[in-house]
C-alpha positions in Angstrom: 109.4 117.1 92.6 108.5 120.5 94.5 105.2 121.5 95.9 104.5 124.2 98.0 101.5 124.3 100.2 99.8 127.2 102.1 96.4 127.5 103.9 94.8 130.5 102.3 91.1 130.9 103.9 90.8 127.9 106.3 91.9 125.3 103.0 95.4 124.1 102.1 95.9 125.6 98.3 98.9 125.1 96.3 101.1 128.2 95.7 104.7 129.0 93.9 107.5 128.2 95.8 109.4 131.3 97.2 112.2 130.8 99.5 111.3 133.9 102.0 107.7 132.6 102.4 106.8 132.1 105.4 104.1 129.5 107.1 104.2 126.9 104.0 104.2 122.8 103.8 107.2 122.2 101.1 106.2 118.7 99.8 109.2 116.8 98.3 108.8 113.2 96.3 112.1 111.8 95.1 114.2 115.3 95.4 116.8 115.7 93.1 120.4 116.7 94.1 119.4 120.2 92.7 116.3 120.6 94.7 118.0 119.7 98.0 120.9 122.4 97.4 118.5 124.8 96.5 116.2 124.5 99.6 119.0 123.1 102.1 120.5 127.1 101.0 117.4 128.7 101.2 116.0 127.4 104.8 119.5 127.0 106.6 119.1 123.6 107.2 121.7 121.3 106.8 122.7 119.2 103.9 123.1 115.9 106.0 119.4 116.4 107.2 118.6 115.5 103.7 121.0 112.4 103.5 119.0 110.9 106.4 116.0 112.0 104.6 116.2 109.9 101.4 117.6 107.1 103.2 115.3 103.8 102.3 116.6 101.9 105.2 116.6 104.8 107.8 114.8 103.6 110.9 112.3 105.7 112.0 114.4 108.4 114.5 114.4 112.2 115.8 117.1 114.3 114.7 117.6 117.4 116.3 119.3 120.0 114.8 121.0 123.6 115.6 118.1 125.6 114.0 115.7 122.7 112.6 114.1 118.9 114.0 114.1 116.1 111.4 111.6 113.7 112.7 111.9 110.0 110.2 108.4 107.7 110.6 107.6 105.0 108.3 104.0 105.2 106.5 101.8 102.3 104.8 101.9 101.8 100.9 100.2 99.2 99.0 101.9 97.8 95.9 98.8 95.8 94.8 95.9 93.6 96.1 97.8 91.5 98.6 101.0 93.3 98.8 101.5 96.2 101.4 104.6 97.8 102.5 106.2 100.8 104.7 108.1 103.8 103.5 109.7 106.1 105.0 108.7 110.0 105.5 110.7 112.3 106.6 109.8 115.8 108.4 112.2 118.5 108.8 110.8 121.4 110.9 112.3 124.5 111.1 111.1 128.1 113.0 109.1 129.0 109.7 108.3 126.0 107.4 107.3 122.4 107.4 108.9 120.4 105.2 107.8 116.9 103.9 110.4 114.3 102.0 109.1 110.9 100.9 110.9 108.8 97.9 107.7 107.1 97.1 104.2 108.7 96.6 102.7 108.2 99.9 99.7 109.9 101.6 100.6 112.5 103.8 97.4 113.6 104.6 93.6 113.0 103.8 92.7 113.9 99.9 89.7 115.9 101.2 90.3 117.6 104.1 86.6 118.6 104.6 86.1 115.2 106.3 88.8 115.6 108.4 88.1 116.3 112.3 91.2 118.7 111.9 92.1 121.9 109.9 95.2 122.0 108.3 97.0 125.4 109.2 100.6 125.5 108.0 101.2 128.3 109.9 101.0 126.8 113.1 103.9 124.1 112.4 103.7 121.9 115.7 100.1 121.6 115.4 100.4 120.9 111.3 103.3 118.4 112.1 101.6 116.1 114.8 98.6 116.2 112.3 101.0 114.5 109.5 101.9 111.9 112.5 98.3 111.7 113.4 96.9 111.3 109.4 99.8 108.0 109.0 98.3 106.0 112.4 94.8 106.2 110.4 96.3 105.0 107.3 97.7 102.1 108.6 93.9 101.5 110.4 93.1 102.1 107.1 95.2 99.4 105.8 95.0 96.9 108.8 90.6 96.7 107.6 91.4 96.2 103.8 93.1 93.1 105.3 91.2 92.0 107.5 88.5 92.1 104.9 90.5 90.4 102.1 91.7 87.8 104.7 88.1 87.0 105.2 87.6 86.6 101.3 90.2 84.4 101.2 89.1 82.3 103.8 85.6 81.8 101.8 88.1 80.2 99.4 90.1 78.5 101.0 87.9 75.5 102.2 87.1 74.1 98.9 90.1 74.9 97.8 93.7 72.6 96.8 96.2 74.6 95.4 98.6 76.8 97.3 97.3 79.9 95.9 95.2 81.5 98.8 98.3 80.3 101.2 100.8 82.2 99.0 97.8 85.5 99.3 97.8 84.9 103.0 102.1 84.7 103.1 102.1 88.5 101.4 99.6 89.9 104.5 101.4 88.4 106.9 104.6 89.7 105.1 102.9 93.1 104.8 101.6 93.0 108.8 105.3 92.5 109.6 106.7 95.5 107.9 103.7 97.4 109.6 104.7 95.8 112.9 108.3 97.3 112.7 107.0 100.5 111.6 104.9 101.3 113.6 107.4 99.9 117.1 109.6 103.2 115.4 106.9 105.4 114.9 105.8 105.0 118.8 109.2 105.8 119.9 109.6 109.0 117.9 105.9 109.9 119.2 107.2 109.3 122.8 110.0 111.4 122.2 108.8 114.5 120.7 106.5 113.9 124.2 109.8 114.1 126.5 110.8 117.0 124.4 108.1 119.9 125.2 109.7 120.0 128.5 112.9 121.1 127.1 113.8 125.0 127.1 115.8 124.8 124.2 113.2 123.3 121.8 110.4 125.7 122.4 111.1 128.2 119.7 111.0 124.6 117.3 108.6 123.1 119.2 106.4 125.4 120.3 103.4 123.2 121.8 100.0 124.9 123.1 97.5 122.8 124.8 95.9 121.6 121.8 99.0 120.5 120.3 99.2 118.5 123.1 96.0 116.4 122.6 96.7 116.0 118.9 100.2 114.4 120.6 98.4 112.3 122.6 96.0 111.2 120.0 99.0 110.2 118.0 100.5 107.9 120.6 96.9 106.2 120.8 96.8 105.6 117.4 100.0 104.4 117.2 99.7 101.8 119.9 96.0 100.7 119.2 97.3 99.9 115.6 100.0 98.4 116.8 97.9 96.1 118.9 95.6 95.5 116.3 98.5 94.9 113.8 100.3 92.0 116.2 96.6 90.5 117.0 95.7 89.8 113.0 99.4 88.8 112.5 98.6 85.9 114.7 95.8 84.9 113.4 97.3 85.2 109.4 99.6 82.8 110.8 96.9 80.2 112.9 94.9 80.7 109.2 97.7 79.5 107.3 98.8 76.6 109.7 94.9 75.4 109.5 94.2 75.9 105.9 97.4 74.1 105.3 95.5 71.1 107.0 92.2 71.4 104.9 94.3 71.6 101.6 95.7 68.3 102.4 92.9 67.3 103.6 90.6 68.2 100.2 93.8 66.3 98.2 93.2 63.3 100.1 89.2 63.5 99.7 90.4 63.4 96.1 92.9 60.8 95.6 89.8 58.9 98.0 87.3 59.4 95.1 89.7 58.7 92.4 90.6 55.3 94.1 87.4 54.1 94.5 86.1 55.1 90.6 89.1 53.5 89.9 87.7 50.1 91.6 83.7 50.4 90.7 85.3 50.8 86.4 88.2 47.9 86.9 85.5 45.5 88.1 83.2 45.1 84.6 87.0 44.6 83.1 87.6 41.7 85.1 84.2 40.7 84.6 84.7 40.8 80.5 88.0 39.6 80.7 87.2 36.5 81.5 84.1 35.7 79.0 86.8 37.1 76.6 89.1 34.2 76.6 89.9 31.7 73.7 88.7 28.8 76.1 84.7 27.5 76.3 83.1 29.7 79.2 79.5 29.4 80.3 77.1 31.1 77.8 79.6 31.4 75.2 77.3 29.2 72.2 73.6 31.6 74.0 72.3 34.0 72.4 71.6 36.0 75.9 75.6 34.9 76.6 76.6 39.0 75.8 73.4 40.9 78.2 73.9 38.4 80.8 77.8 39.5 81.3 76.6 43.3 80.9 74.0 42.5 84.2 76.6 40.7 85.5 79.0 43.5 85.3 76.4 46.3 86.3 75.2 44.2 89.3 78.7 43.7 90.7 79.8 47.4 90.2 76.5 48.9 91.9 77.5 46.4 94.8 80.6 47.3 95.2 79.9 51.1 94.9 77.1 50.7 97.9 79.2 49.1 100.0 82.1 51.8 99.5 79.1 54.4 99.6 77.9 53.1 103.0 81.8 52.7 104.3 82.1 56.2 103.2 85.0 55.5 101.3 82.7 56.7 97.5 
């Protein structure tokens, strides 16, 4: 799917697509094989740009080419309450449009801009582009404090818990903070290297960087690193969480099986009791007419004994 982007009075609008526009954001979402010929044709950029584009497994990289820069990241996306994942987005930047390709539908930049600290100008690419870098660091912050919040919920849970449920929650964050852990490594480097490239002569009329671009660079590179730090940090406590609540688990089963044993003892007792003033042979009491309530008190009395003492062992 094809969506062209312009900022028309200081707010990104929609607009048709037309190929000699100038100063747009082309947003692609699972191109077709037509859609890549047509705009690979009408923006001179080449057709293997596209291949790395749509690549799943592409690492994130910089790609520079005769007359364009292809810059691959890898962005958050959740795929339900305890499952997150990364996707990749790629960015192909040429000397008059900004071009977006993602094969999933990811958020490439805030739904209401009005709350952003930045305006979104198409027409100055460099600055638009390092803003799409800057808007995936705060979704993954986004991200990192849904989990942190849910791994707290889960923790509630956990201690009277004991099934393997809340372990198997905790196993997808941890599974989602590792694919954010590799994404973000890749996203640092291609930050660094767009850095080392504003000194070069030959990218200036792709990259053309102003001092303000610059900050928004730097701001990215922040980002990137503080979420990465923040990213490793809850990763290692995910995994100290799910080593300790292993332990409780087995630790509520046993309280269990504990409780179960000891009914098991204080019930068996007034059938050992009655088993005996059951037999065929004379017993004491047998021919009284009190014979039946005095093996009931007997019962009861030895059973509230016995559950005392396991009480007061802390066994019951």
């Amino acid at each position: 799917m094809l969506t062209t982007y312009k900022t028309l009075q200081d707010k990104l609008q929609e607009v048709p697509w037309d190929p000699s526009e100038k100063g747009v954001w082309i947003k692609l979402i699972d191109p077709t094989a037509e859609e890549i010929l047509q705009l690979s044709a009408a923006a001179q950029i080449p057709e293997y740009f596209f291949r790395f584009a749509i690549d799943e497994d592409d690492c994130p990289r910089i790609i520079v080419g005769q007359n364009c820069i292809l810059a691959i990241i890898h962005v958050p996306l959740s795929r339900g309450e305890d499952r997150y994942e990364t996707s990749p987005l790629s960015i192909i930047l040429t000397p008059h449009t900004t071009i977006t390709i993602s094969n999933d539908l990811v958020q490439i930049l805030p739904e209401h801009s009005d709350g952003s600290r930045f305006l979104f100008d198409t027409a100055k690419r460099t600055h638009f582009f390092f803003q799409i870098l800057y808007h995936a660091d705060t979704v993954f912050l986004k991200y990192i404090r849904k989990i942190r919040r849910r791994t707290d919920e889960i923790e509630l849970s956990l201690r009277k818990s004991t099934t393997n449920e809340e372990v198997f929650q905790l196993l997808d964050l941890e599974k989602g903070l590792t694919y954010f852990t590799a994404a973000l490594r890749g996203n640092v480097i291609v930050a660094e290297t767009i850095l080392r490239m504003r000194s070069n002569p030959q990218m200036r009329h792709l990259l053309q960087m102003h001092e303000e671009d610059e900050d928004v660079l730097e701001s990215v590179i922040i980002e990137n690193k503080r979420a990465l730090e923040l990213v490793r940090t809850y990763s290692e406590i995910l995994s100290s969480m799910m080593d300790a609540f292993s332990s409780v688990i087995n630790n509520n089963l046993n309280h269990i099986m504990k409780f179960l044993a000891s009914a098991t003892i204080l019930v068996s007792i007034p059938t050992m009791i009655s088993s005996f003033w059951s037999m065929t042979l004379p017993v004491p009491g047998n021919d009284t007419a009190i014979g039946f309530w005095l093996v009931l008190l007997l019962a009861l009395t030895t059973s509230c004994c016995a559950g005392l003492y396991l009480r007061k062992k802390g066994i019951f």
